[in-house]
KOLKE-438731 format. One record per residue (C-alpha): chain; residue number from 1; x, y, z. Coordinates in pm, whole numbers, padded with zeros to 5 digits. Layout:
% residues N
SITE   kelo   lumtor        X        Y        Z
SITE      A      NUM        X        Y        Z
...
***
This chain:
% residues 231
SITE   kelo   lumtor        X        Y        Z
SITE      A        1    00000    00000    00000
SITE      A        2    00155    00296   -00114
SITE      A        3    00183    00587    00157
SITE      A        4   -00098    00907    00238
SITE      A        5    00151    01172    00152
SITE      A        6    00066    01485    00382
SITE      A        7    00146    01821    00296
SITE      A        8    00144    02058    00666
SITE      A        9    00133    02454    00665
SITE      A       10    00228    02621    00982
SITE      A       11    00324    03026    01056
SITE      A       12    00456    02948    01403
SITE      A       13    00681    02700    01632
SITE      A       14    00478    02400    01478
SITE      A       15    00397    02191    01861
SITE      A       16    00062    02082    01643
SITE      A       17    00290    01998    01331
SITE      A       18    00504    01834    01599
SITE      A       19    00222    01612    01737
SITE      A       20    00171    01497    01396
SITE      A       21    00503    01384    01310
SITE      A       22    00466    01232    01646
SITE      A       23    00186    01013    01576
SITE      A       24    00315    00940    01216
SITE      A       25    00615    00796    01361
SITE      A       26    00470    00616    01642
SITE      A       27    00243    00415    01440
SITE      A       28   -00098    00651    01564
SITE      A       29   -00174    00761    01175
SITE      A       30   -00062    00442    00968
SITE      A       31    00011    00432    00650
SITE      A       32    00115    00794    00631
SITE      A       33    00377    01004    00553
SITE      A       34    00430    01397    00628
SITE      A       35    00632    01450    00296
SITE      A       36    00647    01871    00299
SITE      A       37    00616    02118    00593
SITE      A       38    00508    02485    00467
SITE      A       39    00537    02818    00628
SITE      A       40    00438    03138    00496
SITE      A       41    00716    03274    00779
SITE      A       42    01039    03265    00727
SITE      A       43    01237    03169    01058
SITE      A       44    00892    02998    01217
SITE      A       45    01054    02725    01435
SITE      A       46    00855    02464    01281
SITE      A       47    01063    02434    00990
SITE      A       48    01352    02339    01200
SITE      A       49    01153    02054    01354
SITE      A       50    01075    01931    00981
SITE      A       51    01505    01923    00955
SITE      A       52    01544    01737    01242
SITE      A       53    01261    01464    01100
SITE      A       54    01462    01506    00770
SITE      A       55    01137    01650    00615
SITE      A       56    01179    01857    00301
SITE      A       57    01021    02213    00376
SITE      A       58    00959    02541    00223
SITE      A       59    00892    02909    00284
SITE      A       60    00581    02998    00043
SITE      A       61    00358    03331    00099
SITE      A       62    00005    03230    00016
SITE      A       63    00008    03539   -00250
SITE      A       64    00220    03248   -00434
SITE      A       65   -00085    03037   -00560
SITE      A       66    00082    02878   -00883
SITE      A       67    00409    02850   -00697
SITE      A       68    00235    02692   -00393
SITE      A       69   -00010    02398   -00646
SITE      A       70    00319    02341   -00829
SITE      A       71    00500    02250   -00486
SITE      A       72    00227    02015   -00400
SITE      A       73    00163    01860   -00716
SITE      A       74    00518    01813   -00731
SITE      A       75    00541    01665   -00426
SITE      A       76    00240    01435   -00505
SITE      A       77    00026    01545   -00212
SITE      A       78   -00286    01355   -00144
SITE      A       79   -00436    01621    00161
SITE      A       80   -00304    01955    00380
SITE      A       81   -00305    01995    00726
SITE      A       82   -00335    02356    00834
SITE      A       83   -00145    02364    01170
SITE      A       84   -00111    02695    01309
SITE      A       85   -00130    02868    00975
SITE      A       86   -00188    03189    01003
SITE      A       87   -00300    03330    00605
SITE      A       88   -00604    03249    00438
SITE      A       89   -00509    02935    00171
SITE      A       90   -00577    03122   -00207
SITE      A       91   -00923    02994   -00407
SITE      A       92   -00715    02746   -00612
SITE      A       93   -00553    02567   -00346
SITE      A       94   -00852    02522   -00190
SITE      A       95   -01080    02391   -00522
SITE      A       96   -00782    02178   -00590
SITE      A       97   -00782    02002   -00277
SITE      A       98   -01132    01985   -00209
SITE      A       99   -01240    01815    00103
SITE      A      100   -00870    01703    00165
SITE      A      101   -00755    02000    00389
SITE      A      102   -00820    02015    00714
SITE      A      103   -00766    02278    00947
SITE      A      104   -00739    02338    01403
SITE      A      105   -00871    02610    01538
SITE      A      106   -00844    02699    01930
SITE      A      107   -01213    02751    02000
SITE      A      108   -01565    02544    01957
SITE      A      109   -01671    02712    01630
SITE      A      110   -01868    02863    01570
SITE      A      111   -01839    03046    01834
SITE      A      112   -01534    03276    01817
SITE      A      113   -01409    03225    01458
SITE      A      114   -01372    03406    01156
SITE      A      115   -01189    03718    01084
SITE      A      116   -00965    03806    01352
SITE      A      117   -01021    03546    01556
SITE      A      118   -00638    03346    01570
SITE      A      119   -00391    03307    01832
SITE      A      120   -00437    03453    02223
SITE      A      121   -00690    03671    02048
SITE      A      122   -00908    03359    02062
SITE      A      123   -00855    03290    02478
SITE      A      124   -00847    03698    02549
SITE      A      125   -01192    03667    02404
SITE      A      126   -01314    03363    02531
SITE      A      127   -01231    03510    02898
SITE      A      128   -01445    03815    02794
SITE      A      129   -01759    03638    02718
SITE      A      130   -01776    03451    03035
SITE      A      131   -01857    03112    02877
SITE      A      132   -01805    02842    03151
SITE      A      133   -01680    02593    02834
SITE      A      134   -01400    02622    02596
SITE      A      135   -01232    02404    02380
SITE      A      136   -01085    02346    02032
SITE      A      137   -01237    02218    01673
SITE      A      138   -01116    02070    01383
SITE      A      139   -01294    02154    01042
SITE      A      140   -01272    02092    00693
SITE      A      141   -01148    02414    00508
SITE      A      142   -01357    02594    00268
SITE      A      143   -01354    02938    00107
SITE      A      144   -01462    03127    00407
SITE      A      145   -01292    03187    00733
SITE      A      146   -01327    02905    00960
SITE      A      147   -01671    02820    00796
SITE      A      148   -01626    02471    00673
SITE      A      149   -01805    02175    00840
SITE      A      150   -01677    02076    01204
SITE      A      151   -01510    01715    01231
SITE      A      152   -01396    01724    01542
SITE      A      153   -01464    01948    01903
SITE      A      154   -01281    01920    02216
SITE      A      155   -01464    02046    02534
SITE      A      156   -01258    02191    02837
SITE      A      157   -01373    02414    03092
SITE      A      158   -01316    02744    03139
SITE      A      159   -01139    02792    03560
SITE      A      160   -01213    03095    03724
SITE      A      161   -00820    03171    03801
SITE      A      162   -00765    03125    03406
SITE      A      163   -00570    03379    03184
SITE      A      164   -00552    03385    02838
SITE      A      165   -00197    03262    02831
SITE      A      166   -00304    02942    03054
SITE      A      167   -00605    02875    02925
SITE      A      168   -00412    02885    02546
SITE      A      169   -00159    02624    02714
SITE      A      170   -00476    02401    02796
SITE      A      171   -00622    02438    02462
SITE      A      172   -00278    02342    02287
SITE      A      173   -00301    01998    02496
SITE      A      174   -00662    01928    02324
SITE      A      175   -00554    02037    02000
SITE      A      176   -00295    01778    01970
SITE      A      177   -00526    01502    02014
SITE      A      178   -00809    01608    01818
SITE      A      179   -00554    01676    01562
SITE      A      180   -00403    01354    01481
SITE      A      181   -00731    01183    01513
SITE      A      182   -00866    01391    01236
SITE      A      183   -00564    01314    01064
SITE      A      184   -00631    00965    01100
SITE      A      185   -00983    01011    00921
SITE      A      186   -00856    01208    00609
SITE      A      187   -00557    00915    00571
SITE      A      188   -00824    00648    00620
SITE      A      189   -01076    00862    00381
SITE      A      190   -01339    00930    00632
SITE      A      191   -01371    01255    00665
SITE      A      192   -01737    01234    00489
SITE      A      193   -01839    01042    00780
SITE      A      194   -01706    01316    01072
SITE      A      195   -01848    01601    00856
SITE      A      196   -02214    01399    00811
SITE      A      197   -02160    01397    01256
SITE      A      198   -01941    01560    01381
SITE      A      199   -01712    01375    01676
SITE      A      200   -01709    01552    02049
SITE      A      201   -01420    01466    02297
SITE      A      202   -01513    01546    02640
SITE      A      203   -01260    01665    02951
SITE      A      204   -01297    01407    03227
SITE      A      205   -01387    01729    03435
SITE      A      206   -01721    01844    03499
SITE      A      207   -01833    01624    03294
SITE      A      208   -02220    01626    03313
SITE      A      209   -02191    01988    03268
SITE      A      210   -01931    01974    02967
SITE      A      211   -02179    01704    02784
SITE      A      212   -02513    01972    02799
SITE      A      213   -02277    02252    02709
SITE      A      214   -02131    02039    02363
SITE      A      215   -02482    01894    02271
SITE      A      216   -02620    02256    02323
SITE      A      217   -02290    02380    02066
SITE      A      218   -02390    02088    01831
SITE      A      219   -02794    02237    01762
SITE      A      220   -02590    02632    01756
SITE      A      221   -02389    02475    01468
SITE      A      222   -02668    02325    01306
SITE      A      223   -02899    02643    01321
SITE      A      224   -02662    02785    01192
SITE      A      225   -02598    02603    00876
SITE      A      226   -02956    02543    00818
SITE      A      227   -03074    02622    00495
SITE      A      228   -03366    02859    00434
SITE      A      229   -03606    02724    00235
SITE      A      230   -03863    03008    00290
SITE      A      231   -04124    02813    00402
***
């Protein structure tokens, strides 16, 4: 069986990207192979954890659409993992990769994504709003800004004595694991299935509590997406 060969995108120090390679080597996501790492940063630390895996990597600004398809034709990718990457993929990447790119984002969309929302901006506004749940949420990428169907949600609470910075450190941990499960499904081609329902992980804590908040998330995101027929 010839090898899923994965394409990841990071801005940043790549501790998602690293939990992949992780899991890759470990045996976690079989038959798999993370065959290019791509920043859009130049000196983002996760390119010097793809040299110490020996994995070939490149510095690409997402203004370079033809430059970036030719890379990962040439590199005969199958799907992308956006890990930590911080630019909006251009329209062709996106078409050309449909339903094989796959993206984390530090919150339980759709609550506090879209435009602006990235990094501690997430947490600082999480904090704000006073929700008693947090979490993290992997998603399919589409044209908009974090507006492609969920696969994946990890539920934490929210601790009174929390600060942006610790409560991003908490976030992180979930991240990783939802991650390289939904990794898993787009190597194992079943990402239709987690998009058709979408997969909750729950924190052992408070966990009645965490269970009504996520089921409660799960009808937002459907009202949400529900199509108006104008009946």
């Amino acid at each position: 069986m010839s090898l899923y060969n994965l394409a990841v995108m990071i801005s940043g120090s790549g501790s998602n990207l690293q939990a992949i390679i992780d899991a890759v080597e470990n045996g976690s996501i079989p038959n798999a192979k993370v065959a290019l790492v791509i920043s859009n940063r130049e000196g983002a630390y996760g390119l010097e954890r793809a040299r110490k895996h020996s994995i070939p990597n490149k510095v690409i600004s997402n203004k370079d659409a033809a430059i970036l398809l030719k890379t990962l034709e040439t590199r005969e990718i199958n799907g992308i993992v956006l890990a930590g990457y911080l630019s909006i993929l251009p329209p062709e990447i996106v078409k050309a990769y449909n339903n094989r790119i796959i993206n984390i984002h530090p919150a339980l969309l759709p609550m506090f994504g879209g435009k602006g929302f990235y990094g501690i901006r997430v947490h600082q506004a999480v904090l704000a709003s006073g929700v008693k749940y947090t979490g993290a949420t992997s998603h399919l990428v589409d044209d908009g800004v974090d507006t492609g169907a969920a696969l994946i949600r990890g539920v934490i609470p929210v601790h009174d004595e929390d600060t942006a910075e610790s409560l991003q450190k908490r976030v992180l941990e979930i991240e990783h694991k939802i991650l390289t499960q939904t990794v898993k499904a787009l190597v194992e081609d079943k990402i239709k299935d987690l998009s058709e329902k979408p997969k909750i992980i729950l924190n052992s804590i408070d966990r009645e509590g965490a269970l009504v908040f996520a089921k409660g998330l799960l009808e937002l995101g459907r009202a949400l997406t529900e199509t108006d027929n104008g009946d």
